[in-house]
LOMI-898768 format. One record per atom (N, C-alpha, C): residue in three letters; x, y, z. Coordinates in steps of 0.001 Angstrom, whole numbers, padded with zeros to 6 digits, always signed. Layout:
% residues N
ALAXYZ
...
END
This chain:
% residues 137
UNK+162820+093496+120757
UNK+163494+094716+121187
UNK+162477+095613+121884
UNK+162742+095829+122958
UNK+162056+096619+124142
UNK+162459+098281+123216
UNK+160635+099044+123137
UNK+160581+100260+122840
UNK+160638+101285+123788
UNK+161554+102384+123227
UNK+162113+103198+124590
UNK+160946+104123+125108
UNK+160834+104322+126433
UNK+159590+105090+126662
UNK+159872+106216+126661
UNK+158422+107134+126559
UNK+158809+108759+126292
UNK+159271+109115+127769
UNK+160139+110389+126947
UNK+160961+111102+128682
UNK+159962+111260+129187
UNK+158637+111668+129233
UNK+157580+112006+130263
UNK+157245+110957+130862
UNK+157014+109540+130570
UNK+157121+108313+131345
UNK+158328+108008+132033
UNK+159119+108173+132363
UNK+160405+107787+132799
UNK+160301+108415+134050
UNK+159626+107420+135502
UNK+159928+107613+136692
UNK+161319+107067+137676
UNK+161819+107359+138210
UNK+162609+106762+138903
UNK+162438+105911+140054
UNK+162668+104609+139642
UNK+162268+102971+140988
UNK+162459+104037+142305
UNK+161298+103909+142784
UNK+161258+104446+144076
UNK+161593+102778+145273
UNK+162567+102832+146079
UNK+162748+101797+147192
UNK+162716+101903+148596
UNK+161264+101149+149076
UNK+160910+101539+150342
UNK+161318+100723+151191
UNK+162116+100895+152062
UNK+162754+100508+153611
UNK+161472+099950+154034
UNK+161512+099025+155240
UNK+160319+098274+155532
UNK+160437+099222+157069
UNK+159295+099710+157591
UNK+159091+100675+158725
UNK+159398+099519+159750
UNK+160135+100277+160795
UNK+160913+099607+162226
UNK+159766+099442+162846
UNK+159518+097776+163946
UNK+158558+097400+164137
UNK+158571+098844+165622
UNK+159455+099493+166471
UNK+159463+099935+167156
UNK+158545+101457+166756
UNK+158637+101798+165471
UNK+158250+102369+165003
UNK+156648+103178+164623
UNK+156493+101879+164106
UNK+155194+101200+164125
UNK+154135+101603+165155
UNK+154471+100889+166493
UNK+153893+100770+167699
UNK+154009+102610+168726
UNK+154759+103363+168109
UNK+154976+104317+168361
UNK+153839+105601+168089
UNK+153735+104853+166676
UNK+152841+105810+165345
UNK+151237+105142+166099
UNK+151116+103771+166600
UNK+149806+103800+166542
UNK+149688+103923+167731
UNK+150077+104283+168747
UNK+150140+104481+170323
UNK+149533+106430+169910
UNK+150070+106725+169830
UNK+150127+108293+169598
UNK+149017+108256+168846
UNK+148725+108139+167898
UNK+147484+107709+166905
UNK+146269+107963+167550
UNK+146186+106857+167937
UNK+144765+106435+169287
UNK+144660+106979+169995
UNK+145604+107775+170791
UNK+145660+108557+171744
UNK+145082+109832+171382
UNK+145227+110315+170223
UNK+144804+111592+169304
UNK+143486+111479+168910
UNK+142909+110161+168457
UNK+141914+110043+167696
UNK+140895+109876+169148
UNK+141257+109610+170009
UNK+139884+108969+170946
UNK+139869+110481+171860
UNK+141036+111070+171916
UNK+141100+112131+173207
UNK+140630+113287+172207
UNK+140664+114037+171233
UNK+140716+115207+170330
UNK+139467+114480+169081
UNK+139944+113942+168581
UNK+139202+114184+166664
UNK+137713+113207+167182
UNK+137830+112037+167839
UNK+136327+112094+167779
UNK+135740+112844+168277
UNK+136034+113111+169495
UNK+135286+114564+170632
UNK+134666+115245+169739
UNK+135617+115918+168841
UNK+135628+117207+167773
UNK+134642+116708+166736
UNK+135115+115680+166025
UNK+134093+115187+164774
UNK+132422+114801+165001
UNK+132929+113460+165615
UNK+131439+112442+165632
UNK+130529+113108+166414
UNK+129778+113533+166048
UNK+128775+113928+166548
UNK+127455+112830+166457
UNK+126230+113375+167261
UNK+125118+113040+167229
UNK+124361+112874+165500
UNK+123909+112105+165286
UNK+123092+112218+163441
UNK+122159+112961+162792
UNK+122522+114129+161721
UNK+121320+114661+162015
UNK+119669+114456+162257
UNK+118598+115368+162652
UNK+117485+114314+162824
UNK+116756+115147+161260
UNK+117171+115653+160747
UNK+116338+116644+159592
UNK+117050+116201+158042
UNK+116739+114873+157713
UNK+116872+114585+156691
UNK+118022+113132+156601
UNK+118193+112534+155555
UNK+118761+111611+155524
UNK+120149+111857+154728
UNK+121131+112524+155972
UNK+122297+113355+155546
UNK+123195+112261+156135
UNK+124322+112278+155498
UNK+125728+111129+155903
UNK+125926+111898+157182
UNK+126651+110879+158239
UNK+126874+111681+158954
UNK+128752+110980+159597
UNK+129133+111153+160377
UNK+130503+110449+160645
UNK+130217+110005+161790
UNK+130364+108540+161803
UNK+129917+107434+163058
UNK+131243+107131+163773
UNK+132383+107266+162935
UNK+133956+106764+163885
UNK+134994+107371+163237
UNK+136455+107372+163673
UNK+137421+107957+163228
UNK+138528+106826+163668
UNK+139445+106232+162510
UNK+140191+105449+163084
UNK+141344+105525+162492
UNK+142561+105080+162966
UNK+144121+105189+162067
UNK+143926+103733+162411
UNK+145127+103387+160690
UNK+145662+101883+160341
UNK+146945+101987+159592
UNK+147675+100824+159670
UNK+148905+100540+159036
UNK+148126+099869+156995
UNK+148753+100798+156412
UNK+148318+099721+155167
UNK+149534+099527+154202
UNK+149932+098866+154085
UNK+151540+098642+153699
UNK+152265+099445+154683
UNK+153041+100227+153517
UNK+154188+101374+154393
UNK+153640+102528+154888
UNK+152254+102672+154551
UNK+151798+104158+155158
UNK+150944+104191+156531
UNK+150897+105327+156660
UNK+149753+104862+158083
UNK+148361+106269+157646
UNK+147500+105933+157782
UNK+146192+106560+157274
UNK+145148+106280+158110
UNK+144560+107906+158874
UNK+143651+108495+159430
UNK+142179+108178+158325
UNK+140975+107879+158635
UNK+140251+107394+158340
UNK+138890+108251+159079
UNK+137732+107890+158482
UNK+136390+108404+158847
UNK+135579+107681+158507
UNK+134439+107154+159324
UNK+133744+105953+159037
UNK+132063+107152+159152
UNK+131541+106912+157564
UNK+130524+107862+157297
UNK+128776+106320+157470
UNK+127593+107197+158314
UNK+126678+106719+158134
UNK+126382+107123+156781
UNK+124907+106237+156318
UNK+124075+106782+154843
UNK+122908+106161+155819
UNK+122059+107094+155934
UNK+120617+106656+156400
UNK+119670+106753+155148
UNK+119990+107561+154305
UNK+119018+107329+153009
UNK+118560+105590+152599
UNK+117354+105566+152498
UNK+116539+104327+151846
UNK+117607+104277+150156
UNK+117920+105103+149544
UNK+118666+104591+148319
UNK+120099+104725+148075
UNK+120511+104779+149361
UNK+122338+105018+149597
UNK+122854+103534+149488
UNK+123630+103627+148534
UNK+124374+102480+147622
UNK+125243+101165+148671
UNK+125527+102259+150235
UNK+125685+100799+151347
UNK+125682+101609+152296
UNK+125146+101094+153649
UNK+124875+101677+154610
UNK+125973+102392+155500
UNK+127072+102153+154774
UNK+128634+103028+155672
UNK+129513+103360+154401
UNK+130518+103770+154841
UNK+132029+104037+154199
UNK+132687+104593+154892
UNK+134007+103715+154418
UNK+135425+105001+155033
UNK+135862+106014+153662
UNK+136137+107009+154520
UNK+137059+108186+153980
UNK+138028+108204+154446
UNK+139369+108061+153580
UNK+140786+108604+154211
UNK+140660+110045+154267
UNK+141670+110685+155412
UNK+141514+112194+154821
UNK+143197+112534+155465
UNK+143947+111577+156060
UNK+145621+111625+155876
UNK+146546+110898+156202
UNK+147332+111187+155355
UNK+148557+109921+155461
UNK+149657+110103+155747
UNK+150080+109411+156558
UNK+151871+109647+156862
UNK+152885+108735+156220
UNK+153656+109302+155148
UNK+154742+108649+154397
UNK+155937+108055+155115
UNK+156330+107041+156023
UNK+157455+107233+156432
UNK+159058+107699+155158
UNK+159626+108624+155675
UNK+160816+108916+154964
UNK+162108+108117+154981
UNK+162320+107626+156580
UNK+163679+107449+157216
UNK+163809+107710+158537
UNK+164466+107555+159239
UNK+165064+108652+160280
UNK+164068+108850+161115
UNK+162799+107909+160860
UNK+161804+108380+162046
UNK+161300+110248+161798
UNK+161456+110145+160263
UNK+160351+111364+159681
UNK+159249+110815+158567
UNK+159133+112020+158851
UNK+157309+111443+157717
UNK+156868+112398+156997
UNK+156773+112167+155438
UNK+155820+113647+154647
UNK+154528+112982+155388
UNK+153986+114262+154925
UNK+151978+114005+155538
UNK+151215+114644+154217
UNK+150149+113577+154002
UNK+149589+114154+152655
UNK+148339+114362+152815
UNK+147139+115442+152318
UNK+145410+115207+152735
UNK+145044+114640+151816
UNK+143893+114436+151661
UNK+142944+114321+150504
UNK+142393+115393+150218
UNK+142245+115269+148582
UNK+141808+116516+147649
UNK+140384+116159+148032
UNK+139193+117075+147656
UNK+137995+116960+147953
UNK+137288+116121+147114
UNK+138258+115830+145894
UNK+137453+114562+144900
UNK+137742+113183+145844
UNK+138496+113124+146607
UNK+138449+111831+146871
UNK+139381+110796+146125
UNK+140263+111602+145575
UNK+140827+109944+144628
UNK+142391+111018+144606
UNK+142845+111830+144816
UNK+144393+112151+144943
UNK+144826+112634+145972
UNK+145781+112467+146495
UNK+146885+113227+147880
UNK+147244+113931+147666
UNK+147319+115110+148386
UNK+148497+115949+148076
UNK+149291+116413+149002
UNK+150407+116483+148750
UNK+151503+116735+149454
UNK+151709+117890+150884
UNK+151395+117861+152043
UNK+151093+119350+152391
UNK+152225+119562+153098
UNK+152955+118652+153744
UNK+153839+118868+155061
UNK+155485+118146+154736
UNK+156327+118116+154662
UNK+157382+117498+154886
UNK+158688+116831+155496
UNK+158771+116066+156310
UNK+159980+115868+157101
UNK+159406+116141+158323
UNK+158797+115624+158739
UNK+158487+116438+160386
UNK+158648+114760+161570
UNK+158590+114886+162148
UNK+158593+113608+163612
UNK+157394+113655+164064
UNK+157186+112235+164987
UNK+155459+111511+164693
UNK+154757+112547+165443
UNK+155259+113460+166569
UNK+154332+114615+167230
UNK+154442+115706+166295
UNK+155056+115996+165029
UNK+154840+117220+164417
UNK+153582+116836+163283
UNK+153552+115772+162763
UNK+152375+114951+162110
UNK+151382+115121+162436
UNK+151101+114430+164135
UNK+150054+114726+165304
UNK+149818+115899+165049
UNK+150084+116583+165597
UNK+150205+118232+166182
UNK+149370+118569+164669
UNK+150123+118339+163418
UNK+149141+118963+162191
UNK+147966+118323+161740
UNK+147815+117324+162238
UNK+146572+116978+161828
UNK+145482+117071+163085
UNK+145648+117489+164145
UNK+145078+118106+164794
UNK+144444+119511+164780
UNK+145292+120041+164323
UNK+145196+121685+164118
UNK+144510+122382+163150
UNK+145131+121247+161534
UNK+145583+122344+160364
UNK+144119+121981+159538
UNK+143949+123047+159667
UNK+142671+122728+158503
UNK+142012+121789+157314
UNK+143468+121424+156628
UNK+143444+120258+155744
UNK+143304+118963+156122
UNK+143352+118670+157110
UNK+143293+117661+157608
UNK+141621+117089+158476
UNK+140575+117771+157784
UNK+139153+117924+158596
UNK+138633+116319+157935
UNK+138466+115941+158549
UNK+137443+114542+158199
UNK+136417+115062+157814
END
């Protein structure tokens, strides 16, 4: 006999629609277009020369399952930095339906999303993660 779980465990089966391949190709067209014309310009800079500080070498969007996630590819020039790169996510687009999308950042720990934007279309996404502060690699 299956033990009943507490009401505080009791989520509701979330069921995700598989994103339209038209869709898809839409989100990463616009994507690239954002990331190569605006956020690297803006981000990647030159490394610093005064110490062995991380610095951000690339900026890239990817499909990873159902989401699509803005990315930051960090140098480590330090002699005792644990591997010589990493990515940072820093946002994600939920598809909803309907060709809308929540958009979520990353908290500054690095390990939760949070919710910032809701329901918007793939240029209102753009447009905020261009702009909005939360969204800084």
């Amino acid at each position: 006999m299956a033990t009943p779980r507490e009401p505080w465990n009791i989520r509701p089966a979330r069921t995700r629609a598989a994103v339209p391949a038209a869709l898809k190709t839409e989100v990463e067209a616009k994507s690239t277009h954002l990331v190569e014309t605006v956020l690297k310009p803006r981000h990647v800079l030159p490394p610093p020369t005064d110490g062995p500080l991380n610095s951000i070498t690339d900026i890239g969007a990817k499909w990873y399952r159902n989401y699509f996630y803005f990315f930051s590819t960090y140098a480590c020039p330090s002699p005792t930095a644990l591997a010589p790169a990493f990515e940072a996510m820093f946002a994600r687009m939920e598809p909803l339906g309907n060709g809308t999308f929540a958009l979520y950042a990353m908290r500054y720990t690095g390990k939760e999303w949070v919710g910032v934007l809701d329901a918007l279309s793939v240029d209102e996404c753009l447009d905020a993660i261009r702009d909005d502060p939360w969204f800084v690699p």
